[in-house]
C-alpha positions in Angstrom: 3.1 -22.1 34.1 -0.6 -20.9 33.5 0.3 -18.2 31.2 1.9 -21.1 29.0 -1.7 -22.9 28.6 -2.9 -19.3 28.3 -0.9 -18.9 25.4 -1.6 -22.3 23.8 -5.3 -21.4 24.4 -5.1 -18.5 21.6 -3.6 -20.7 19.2 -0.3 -18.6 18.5 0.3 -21.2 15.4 -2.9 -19.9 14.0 -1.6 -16.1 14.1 0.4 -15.9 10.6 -3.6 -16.1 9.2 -3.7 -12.4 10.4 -0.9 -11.4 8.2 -3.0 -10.8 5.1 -4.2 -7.6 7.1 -1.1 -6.3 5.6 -1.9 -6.9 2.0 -3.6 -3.6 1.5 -0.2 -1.8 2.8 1.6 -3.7 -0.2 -1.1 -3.1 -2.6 -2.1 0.3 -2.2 1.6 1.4 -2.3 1.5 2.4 1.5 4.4 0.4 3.2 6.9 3.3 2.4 4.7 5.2 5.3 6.0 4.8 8.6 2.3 5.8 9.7 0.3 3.3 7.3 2.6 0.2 9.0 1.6 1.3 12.7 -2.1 1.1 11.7 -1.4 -2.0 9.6 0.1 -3.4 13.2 -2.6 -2.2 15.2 -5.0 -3.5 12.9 -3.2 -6.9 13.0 -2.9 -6.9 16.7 -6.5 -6.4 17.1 -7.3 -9.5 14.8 -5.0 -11.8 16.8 -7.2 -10.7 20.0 -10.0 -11.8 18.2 -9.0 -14.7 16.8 -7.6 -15.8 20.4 -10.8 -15.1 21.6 -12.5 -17.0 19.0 -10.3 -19.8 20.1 -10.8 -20.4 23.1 -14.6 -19.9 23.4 -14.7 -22.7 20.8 -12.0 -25.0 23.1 -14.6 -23.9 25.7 -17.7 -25.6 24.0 -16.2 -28.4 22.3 -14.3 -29.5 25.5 -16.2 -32.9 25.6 -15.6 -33.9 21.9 -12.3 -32.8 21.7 -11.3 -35.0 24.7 -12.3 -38.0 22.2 -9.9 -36.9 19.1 -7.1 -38.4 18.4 -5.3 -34.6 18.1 -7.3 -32.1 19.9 -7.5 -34.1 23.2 -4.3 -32.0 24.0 -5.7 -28.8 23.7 -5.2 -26.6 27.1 -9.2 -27.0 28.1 -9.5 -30.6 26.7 -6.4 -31.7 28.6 -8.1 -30.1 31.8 -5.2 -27.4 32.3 -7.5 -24.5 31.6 -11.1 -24.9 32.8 -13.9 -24.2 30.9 -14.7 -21.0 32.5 -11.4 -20.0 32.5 -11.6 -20.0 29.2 -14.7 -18.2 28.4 -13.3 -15.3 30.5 -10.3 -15.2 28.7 -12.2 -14.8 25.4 -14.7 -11.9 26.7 -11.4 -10.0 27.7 -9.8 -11.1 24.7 -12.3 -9.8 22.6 -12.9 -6.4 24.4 -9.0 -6.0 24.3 -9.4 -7.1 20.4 -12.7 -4.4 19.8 -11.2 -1.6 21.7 -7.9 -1.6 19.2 -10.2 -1.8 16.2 -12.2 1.2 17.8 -9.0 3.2 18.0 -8.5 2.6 13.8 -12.2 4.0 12.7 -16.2 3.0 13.0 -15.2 1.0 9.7 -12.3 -0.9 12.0 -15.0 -1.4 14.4 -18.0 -2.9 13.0 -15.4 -5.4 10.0 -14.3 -6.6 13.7 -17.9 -7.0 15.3 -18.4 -8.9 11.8 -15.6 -11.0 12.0 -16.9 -11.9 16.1 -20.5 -12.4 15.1 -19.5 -14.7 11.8 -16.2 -17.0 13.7 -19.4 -16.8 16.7 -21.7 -18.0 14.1 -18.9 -20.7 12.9 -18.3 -22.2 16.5 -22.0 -22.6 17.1 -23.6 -23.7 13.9 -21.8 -23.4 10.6 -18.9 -25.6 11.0 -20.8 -28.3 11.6 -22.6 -27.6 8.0 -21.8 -28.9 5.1 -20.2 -26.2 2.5 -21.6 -23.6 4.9 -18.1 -24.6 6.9 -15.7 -23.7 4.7 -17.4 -20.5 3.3 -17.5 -19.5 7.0 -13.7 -20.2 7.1 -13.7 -18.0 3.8 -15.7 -14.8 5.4 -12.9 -15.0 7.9 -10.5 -14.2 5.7 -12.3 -11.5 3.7 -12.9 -9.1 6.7 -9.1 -9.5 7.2 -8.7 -8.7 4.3 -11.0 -5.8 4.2 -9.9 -4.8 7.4 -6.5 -4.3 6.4 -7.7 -1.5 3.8 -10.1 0.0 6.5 -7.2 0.7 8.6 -5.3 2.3 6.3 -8.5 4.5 4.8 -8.2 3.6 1.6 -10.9 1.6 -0.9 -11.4 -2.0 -0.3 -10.5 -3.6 -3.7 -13.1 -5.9 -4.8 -10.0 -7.6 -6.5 -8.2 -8.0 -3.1 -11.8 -9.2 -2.2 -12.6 -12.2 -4.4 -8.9 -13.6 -4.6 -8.8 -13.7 -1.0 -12.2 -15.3 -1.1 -11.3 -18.1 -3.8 -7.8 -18.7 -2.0 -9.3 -19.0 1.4 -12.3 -21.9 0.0 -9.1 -23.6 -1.4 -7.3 -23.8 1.7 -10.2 -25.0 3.4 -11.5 -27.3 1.6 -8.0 -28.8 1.6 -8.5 -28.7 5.3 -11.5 -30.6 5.3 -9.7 -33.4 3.1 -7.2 -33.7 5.6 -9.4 -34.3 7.7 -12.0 -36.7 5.9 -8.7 -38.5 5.9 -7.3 -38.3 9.1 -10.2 -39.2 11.5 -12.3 -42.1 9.3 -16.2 -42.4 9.7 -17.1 -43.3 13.3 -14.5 -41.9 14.7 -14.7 -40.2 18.2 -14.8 -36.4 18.1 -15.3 -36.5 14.0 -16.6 -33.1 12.7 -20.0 -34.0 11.6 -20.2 -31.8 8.4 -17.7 -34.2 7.2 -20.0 -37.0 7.1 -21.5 -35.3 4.1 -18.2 -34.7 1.9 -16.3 -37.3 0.3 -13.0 -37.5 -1.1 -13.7 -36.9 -5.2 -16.1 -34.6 -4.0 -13.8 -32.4 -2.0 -11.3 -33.0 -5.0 -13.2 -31.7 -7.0 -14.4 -28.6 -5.4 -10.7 -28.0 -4.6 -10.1 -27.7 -8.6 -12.4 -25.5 -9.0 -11.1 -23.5 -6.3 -7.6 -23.7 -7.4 -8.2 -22.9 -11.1 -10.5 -19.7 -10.1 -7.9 -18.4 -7.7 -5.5 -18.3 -11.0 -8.1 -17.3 -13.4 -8.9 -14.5 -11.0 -5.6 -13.8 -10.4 -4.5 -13.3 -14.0 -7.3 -10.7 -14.1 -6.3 -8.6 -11.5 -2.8 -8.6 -12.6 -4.1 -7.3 -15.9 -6.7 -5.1 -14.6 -5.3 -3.5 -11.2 -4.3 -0.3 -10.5 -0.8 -0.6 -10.7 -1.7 -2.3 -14.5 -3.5 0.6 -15.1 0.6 1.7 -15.4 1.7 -1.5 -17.2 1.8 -5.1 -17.7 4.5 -5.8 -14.7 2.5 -7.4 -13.0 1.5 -10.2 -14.6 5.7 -11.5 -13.5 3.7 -12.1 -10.4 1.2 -14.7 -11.9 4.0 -17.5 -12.2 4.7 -17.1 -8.2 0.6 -17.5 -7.4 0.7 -20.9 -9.8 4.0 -22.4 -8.1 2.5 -21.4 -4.9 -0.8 -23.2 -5.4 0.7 -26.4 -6.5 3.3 -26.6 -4.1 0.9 -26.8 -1.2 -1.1 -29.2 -3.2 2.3 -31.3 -3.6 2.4 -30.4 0.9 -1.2 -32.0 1.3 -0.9 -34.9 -0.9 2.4 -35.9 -0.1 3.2 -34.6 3.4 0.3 -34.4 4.9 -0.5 -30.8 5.9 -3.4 -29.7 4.3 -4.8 -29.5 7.8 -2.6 -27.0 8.8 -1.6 -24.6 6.0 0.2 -22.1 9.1 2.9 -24.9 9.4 3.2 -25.5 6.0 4.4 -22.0 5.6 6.9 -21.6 8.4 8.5 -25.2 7.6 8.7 -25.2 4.2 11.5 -23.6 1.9 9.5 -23.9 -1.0 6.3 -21.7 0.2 8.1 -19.1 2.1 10.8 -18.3 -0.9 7.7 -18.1 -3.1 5.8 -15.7 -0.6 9.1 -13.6 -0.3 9.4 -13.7 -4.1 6.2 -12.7 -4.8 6.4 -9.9 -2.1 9.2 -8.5 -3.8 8.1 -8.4 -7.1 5.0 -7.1 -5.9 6.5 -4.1 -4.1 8.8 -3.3 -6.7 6.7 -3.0 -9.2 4.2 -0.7 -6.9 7.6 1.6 -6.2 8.3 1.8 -9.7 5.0 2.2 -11.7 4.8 5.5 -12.9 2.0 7.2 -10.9 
């Protein structure tokens, strides 16, 4: 029964987030290489260790505000069913676990994950309770996956890859941060305090900006990429990244999960046929462009 609040500790709802490690394997044309997808794996392995860990050495610290949330009083160290000590130990050997896989993959591997520690370290202790700070700290996140996933398989980081990951990520949390300016009103127990400074047009309007760059952006890579360079094919993925965009605006506004943008994808049709789409495309048009 412990290993069940184990497992709740490390947030296994939160684990589709390491998935974009695989996005260099698409992009760079590797996933035909039975050796690129067992580093892509390790790589992704190691980022759910340390994203575990990240987890519960936050549960750890916010233990006593968390108890006064409306949501998070269930969490396993909240709740009492993992102590607080517990919990830091499970993160140390969560991250050593995490570090030592990364080591395996390159010194590159290794110091994108000590980055990812320090910054979702950095996060938990300071940043999240800042406002904008929060939400590009949530945004770094995602980079060094990102750029983790093209460390692993030793080839260059695309800058493209970079900033759309970048734009994407600010969009989903700033959507976050709405959900939750709405959820838990002023004066609430437990309320984030960063959120004291946002309010809702604000955050709306952030979030435009944040949705229109991520297609602007977007466009231009599909002109200007490497598999372009071969092309226009690309640009048939363009209408999946709009469609994709709006429908988890339609998800936050109308059904409520912009807080959790993991659930949103495994319980709605809608996103997961467009990610599967836009896979698709995506890989067939990296098979077939003439090298």
């Amino acid at each position: 029964m412990k290993l069940v609040h184990w497992l709740r500790l490390a947030r296994p709802k939160q684990w589709p987030k390491n998935l974009l490690l695989f996005a260099a394997l698409l992009f760079a044309g590797r996933f035909r290489e039975a050796a690129a997808w067992a580093a892509a794996l390790q790589a992704c392995l190691a980022y759910v260790f340390l994203s575990a860990s990240v987890y519960a050495l936050n549960d750890a610290r916010d233990a006593d505000s968390d108890r006064r949330h409306p949501q998070k009083k269930t969490r396993p160290v909240a709740s009492g069913k993992v102590g607080p000590m517990e919990a830091v130990f499970l993160s140390a050997l969560w991250a050593v676990v995490g570090l030592a896989l990364a080591a395996l993959l390159g010194r590159l591997s290794l110091g994108l994950a000590l980055g990812y520690l320090a910054l979702s370290t950095l996060y938990t202790h300071w940043t999240k309770h800042q406002v904008i700070l929060d939400v590009l700290s949530l945004s770094g996140g995602f980079v060094l996956r990102a750029a983790a996933g093209a460390a692993a398989l030793a080839v260059p980081i695309s800058e493209w890859l970079l900033l759309c990951t970048t734009l994407l990520a600010l969009f989903l949390g700033l959507l976050k941060r709405r959900a939750e300016l709405v959820a838990v009103p002023a004066g609430s127990a437990g309320r984030r305090r960063s959120l004291e400074h946002y309010s809702l047009p604000l955050l709306d309007q952030m979030i435009a900006v944040a949705a229109s760059a991520t297609v602007v952006v977007y466009a231009l890579y599909a002109f200007s990429s490497r598999p372009a360079e071969r092309g226009p094919w690309m640009m048939l993925t363009i209408p999946h990244v709009i469609y994709g965009i709006y429908r988890y605006l339609y998800l936050a506004h109308q059904r409520g999960l912009g807080a959790e943008p993991e659930k949103a994808l495994l319980t709605d049709r809608g996103l997961q046929w467009t990610l599967l789409l836009y896979v698709a495309t995506s890989a067939l048009i990296v098979w077939l462009a003439p090298r």
